[in-house]
N, C-alpha and C positions, 0 to 999 in steps of 0.2 A: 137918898132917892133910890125906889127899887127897881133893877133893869129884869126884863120878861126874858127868862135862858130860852124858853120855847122856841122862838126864832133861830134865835143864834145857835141851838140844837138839830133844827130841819135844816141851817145852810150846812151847815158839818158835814149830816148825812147826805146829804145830797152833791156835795164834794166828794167825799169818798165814794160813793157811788160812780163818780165822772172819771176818777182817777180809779176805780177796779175795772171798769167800761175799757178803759182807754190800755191797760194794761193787757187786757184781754184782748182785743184788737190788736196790742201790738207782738203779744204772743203769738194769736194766729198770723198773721203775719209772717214773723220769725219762721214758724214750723212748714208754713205755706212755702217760702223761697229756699228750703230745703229740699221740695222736691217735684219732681215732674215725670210728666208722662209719655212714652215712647209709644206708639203706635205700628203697626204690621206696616204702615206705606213707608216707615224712616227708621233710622238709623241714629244712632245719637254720640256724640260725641266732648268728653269731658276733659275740661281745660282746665290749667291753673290760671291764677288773677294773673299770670304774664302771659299769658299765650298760648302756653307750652303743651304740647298732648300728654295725656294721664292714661286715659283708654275709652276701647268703643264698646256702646251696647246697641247690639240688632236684634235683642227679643225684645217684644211689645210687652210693656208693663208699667207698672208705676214704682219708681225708685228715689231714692235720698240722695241729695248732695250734702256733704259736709266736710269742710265748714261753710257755711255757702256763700257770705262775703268773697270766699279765695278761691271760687271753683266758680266754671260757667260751664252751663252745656248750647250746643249746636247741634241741631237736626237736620241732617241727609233727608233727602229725598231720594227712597229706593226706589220708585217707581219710573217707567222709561219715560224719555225728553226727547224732544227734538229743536233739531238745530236747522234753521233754514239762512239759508243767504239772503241778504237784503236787496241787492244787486248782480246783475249779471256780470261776472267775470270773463275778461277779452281774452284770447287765445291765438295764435297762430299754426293750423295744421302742417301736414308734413306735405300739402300743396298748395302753403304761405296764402289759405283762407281764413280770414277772420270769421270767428265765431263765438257766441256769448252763452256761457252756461251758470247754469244754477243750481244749485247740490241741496238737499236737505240730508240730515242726518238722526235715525234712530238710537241713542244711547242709554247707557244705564248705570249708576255708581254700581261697581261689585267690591272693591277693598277700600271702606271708608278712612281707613289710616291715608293710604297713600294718597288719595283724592285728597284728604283734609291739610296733608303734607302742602299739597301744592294751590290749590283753588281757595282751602278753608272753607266755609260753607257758600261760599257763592255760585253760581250757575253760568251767570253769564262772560266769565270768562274762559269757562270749560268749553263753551260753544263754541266760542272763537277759535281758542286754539285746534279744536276738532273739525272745523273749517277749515281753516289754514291748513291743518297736515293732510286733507282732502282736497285741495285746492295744489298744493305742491306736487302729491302724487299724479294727480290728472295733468300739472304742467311738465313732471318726467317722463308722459307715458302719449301726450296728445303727440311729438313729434312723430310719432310710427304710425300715424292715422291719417287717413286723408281728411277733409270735412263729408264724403259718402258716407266712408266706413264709421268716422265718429256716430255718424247720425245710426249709422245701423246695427253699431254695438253697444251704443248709447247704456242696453239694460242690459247685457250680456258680457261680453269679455272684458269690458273699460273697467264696470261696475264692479266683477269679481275682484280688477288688480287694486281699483281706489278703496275695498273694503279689506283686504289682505294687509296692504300696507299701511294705512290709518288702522286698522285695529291691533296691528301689532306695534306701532307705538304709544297707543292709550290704554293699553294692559299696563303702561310702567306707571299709568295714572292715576291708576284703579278705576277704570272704566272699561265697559265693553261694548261694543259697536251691534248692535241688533240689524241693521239696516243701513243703505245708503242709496239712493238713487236720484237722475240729474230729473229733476221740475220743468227744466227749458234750456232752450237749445236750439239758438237762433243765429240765422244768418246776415251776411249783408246785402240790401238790394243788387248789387252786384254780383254776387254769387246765387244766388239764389238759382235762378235755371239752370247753370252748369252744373252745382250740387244735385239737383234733383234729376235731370239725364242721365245723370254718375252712377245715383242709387238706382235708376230705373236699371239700366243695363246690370247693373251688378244681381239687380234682385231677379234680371231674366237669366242671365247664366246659371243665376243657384238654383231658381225655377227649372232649368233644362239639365242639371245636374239630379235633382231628386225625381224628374221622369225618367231619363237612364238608369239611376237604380230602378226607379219602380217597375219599369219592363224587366229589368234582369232579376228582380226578385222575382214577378210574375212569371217568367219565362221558369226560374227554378221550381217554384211553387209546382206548376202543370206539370213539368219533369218528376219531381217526386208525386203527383194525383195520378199520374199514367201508368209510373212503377207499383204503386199501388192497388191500383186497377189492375194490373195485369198478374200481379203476386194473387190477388183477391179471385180472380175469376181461375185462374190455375188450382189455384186452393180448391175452390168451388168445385171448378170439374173434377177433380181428383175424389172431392168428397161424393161428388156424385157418384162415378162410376165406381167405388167402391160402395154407393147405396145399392145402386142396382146390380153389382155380383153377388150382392148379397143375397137380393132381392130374387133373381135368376135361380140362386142355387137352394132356396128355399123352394122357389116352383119345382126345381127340379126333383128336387127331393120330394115332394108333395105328387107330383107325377107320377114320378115312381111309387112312392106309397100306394097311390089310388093305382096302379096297372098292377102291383102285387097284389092287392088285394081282389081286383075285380076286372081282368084281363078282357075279358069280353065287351063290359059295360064303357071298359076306356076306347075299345076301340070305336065303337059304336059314337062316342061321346062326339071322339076327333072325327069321324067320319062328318058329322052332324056339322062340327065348325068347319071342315073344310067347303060343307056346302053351302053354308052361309056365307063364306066370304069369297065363292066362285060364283054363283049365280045371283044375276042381279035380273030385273024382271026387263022384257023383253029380252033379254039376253039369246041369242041366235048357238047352241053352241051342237058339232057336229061331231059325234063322238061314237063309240063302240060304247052302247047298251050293256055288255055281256062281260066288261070289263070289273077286274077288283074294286075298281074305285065303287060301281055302283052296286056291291054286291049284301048291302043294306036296304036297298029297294027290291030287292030278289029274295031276300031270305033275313026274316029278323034276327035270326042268329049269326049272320054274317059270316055265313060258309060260301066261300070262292064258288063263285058259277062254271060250271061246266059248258067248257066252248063246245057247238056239234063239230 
C-alpha cells in the first residue's frame, strides 16, 4: 500500500518553521535581557546575581549587560523628591508649651554609590530616615525657643539650623538636601492666646526697633543732603563770582577799549545812562543848570560851562 509523502513533507516544514520562529524569539530575547536603557532623570546601577555593587552609570544611553543571567541593573532617580511627615510631631518648648510640627523635605540622590550602599534602590526609606535626622535636629534646638519665637522663626533661623545639620549628615548618604521647611505649627487650646500676646509684643518691640533706626538713618540721610547742599551752593557761588570777575574785567577792558578809541563819544554815552537812570518822569529835581553834569545839554561837545 502507497503512503502520500505530501503531507507528512508540509508537517516537517511547517515544524521547522515553529522551531526556527521559536529560536528566533528566543534569541531576541536573549540579546533583549542584555541590555537597557539609562535615561537623563536616572542613574543606574550594576550588580552582580549576589548583590554586590560592579559600578555606576549617570550618562543616558543605551548599554549591555553581560552575562545577563549574573548582572542586574537598578535605576536611581536623580531627579528632586520630597519627603513630607505624615503626622504632626509633639514638642515641648523652652516655655514647657506643646506644640505640633510638620516638616517636608526637598532632596536629591548626588553619589549613587553611597545611596545604593545604604538604601539600595528604594525611596522610601531614604525619606524616613531624612525625617528623622530633621525631626532630631529641631528636638536639639526646640529647647532655646519659646513657642513665640518658634512661631516666628519658624522659616528663618530654626530652618537654617534643621537644614545645616540634616544636610551634613545625608552627604555621608549620597544625598543632598535642596530645601526644608515646617508645613504646620500648631498649638494647644490652652496656649493659644498667651502664644499669640507673646508674638504680638515681640513683633511690636522689633516694629519699634526698625522705626529707631529708620529715624536715625533718616536723621543721617538729611545730615549728609545738607552737607551737600551747602558744598553745592559754596561751589556755586564761588563759580559764580568767578563768572562775573570775569565778566567785570571783560567790560572793563571793553570800556577802556571804546574811551581809547573814542574819548568824547564815551563820555557823551555815560552821560546819556547817568540820565537815564536819574530821571524818572515827574521827577521834582532842584539843581545848578550850569553844572558839569549838565554840560551835554549846553554843548554837544561836552565842553564844561562857564559859571558867570
Amino acid at each position: 500500500m502507497m503512503m502520500d509523502v505530501k503531507p507528512v513533507k508540509k508537517q516537517k516544514l511547517a515544524m521547522n518553521r515553529i522551531a526556527l520562529l521559536m529560536t528566533f524569539l528566543f534569541a531576541l530575547g536573549l540579546v533583549a535581557s542584555t541590555m537597557f536603557v539609562v535615561d537623563q532623570r536616572q542613574s543606574a546601577v550594576m550588580v552582580s546575581g549576589l548583590g554586590n555593587f560592579k559600578r555606576v552609570i549617570s550618562a543616558p544611553g543605551l548599554y549591555w549587560k553581560w552575562p545577563a543571567p549574573f548582572n542586574r541593573v537598578m535605576l536611581l532617580d536623580k531627579r528632586t523628591q520630597i519627603a513630607s511627615s505624615s503626622k504632626p510631631e509633639s514638642y515641648l518648648t523652652a516655655d514647657r508649651q506643646e506644640v505640633f510640627v510638620s516638616l517636608y523635605i526637598k532632596w536629591r540622590i548626588t553619589d549613587p554609590t553611597s545611596y545604593f550602599n545604604r538604601f539600595r534602590h528604594e525611596l522610601a526609606p531614604a525619606q524616613n530616615q531624612l525625617l528623622g535626622l530633621a525631626y532630631t535636629a529641631l528636638e536639639a534646638k526646640r529647647g532655646q525657643y519659646s513657642a513665640a519665637e518658634l512661631a516666628a522663626n519658624s522659616n528663618h533661623q530654626i530652618i537654617s539650623v534643621l537644614q545645616t545639620q540634616t544636610a551634613h549628615a545625608a552627604r555621608e548618604w549620597g544625598i543632598e538636601i535642596a530645601d526644608i521647611r515646617i508645613t504646620h505649627l500648631g498649638f494647644t487650646a490652652e496656649s493659644n492666646d498667651e502664644v499669640y500676646k507673646q508674638m504680638g509684643a515681640e513683633r511690636a518691640e522689633v516694629a519699634q526697633q526698625l522705626r529707631s533706626a529708620g529715624l536715625i538713618e533718616a536723621a543721617q540721610v538729611r545730615s549728609y543732603a545738607e552737607r551737600e547742599r551747602e558744598t553745592i551752593l559754596a561751589q556755586g557761588y564761588k563759580r559764580a563770582q568767578m563768572i562775573k570777575g570775569d565778566g567785570d574785567a571783560q567790560a572793563v577792558a571793553i570800556y577802556a577799549s571804546a574811551f581809547g578809541r573814542d574819548p568824547q563819544f564815551y563820555r557823551f554815552y555815560k552821560s546819556l545812562d547817568a540820565y537815564r537812570q536819574i530821571f524818572r518822569e515827574r521827577d521834582l529835581i532842584v539843581v545848578d543848570p550850569t553844572s558839569d553834569f549838565f554840560r551835554f545839554m549846553h554843548n554837544p561837545a561836552g565842553m564844561p560851562s562857564r559859571k558867570p
